[in-house]
N, C-alpha and C positions, 0 to 999 in steps of 0.2 A: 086500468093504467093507459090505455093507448087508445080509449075511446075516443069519439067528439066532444070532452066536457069542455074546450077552450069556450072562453068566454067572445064575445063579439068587440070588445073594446082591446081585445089583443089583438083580432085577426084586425081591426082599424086602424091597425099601428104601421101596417107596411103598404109603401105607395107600388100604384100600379104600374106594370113596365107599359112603357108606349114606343117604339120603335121609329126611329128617326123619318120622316117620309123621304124617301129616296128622288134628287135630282134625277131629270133626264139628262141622259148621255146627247151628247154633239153627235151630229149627222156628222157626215163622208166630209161634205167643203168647210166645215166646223173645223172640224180635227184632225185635216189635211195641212200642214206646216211645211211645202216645200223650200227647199236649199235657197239662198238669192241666185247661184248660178244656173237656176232651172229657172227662174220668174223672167219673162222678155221682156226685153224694155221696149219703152215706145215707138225705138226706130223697129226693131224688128218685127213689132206688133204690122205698122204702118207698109209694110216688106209682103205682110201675107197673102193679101191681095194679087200683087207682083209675082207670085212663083205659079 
């Protein structure tokens, strides 16, 4: 009753799992999203020199 007598045309009948390939994850400056009131603008960029 519980032996291997299945036939090979049934085990044919179920597809094989393949597992999604996994994306890389974003590095640090990727996935870094700061606020607008943290981004300098150009004047202040132009400023850093000066201090």
């Amino acid at each position: 009753m519980w032996g291997d007598d299945s036939s090979s045309a049934e085990k044919a009948g179920h597809l094989t799992y393949f597992p999604a390939p996994k994306p890389k994850l974003p590095g640090h400056e990727e996935s870094y999203n700061p606020s607008p009131e943290y981004i300098p603008t150009q004047e202040e960029i132009n400023l850093y020199p000066l201090m």
